[in-house]
C-alpha positions, 0 to 999 in steps of 0.5 A: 539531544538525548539518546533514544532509550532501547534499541532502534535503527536508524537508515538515512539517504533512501530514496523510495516511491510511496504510494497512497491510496484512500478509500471509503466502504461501508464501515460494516464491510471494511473487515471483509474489504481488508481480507479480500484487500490482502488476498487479491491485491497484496499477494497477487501484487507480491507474488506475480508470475516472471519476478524474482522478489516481491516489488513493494518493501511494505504496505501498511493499512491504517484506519481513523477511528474519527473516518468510520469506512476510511481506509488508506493503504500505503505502500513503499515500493523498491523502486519507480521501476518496479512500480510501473511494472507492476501496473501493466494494464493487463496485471492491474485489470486481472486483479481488479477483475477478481477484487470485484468478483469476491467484494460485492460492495461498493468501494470508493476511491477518494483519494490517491496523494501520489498521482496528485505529485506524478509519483513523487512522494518519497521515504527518504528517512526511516526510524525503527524500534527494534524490540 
């Protein structure tokens, strides 16, 4: 097989819990959805009191233009541990609490691949260009 072109990384042997979530709003709010997304749930998530980094590696929103409302948020998280520390019933219901005070729309969960698996989607390969 030939070489890639240009400069990339490659890292294998990871071992990394992924997350998935799928929701549905009204196409005409999915742009207040993503910001009041990122304020409440990405920085607070990022940013909680008593950790000394941030517990996730990344979260990527991805829309399908074909799904007019569907939004899938995908997070890599540090590691299992980290995760569940994270879903303290007390941080989750404080977060949700000001989700729910700042997006006054209705939000469907309508899909959460990884409590399907019992949290066993993983990243075990990642391929990168560098630009």
């Amino acid at each position: 097989m030939p070489a890639p072109h240009g400069s990339f990384t490659y890292t294998p042997s990871e071992r990394l819990p992924i997350e998935v979530l799928v929701f549905r709003v009204d196409p005409a709010h999915v742009d207040e959805f993503l910001e009041v997304d990122y304020e409440v749930w990405t920085l607070g998530e990022a940013l909680l009191p008593g950790f000394d980094r941030i517990p996730f590696r990344s979260k990527e929103v991805w829309l399908d233009d074909s799904r007019p409302g569907e939004i899938t948020l995908t997070f890599v998280w540090e590691s299992l541990e980290e995760w569940k520390r994270v879903g303290d019933a007390a941080i989750q219901t404080a977060l949700q609490a000001e989700f729910d005070r700042r997006f006054l729309h209705t939000v469907e969960l309508i899909s959460a691949p990884h409590e399907e698996s019992d949290q066993g989607i993983h990243r075990v390969s990642r391929f990168e260009r560098i630009d």
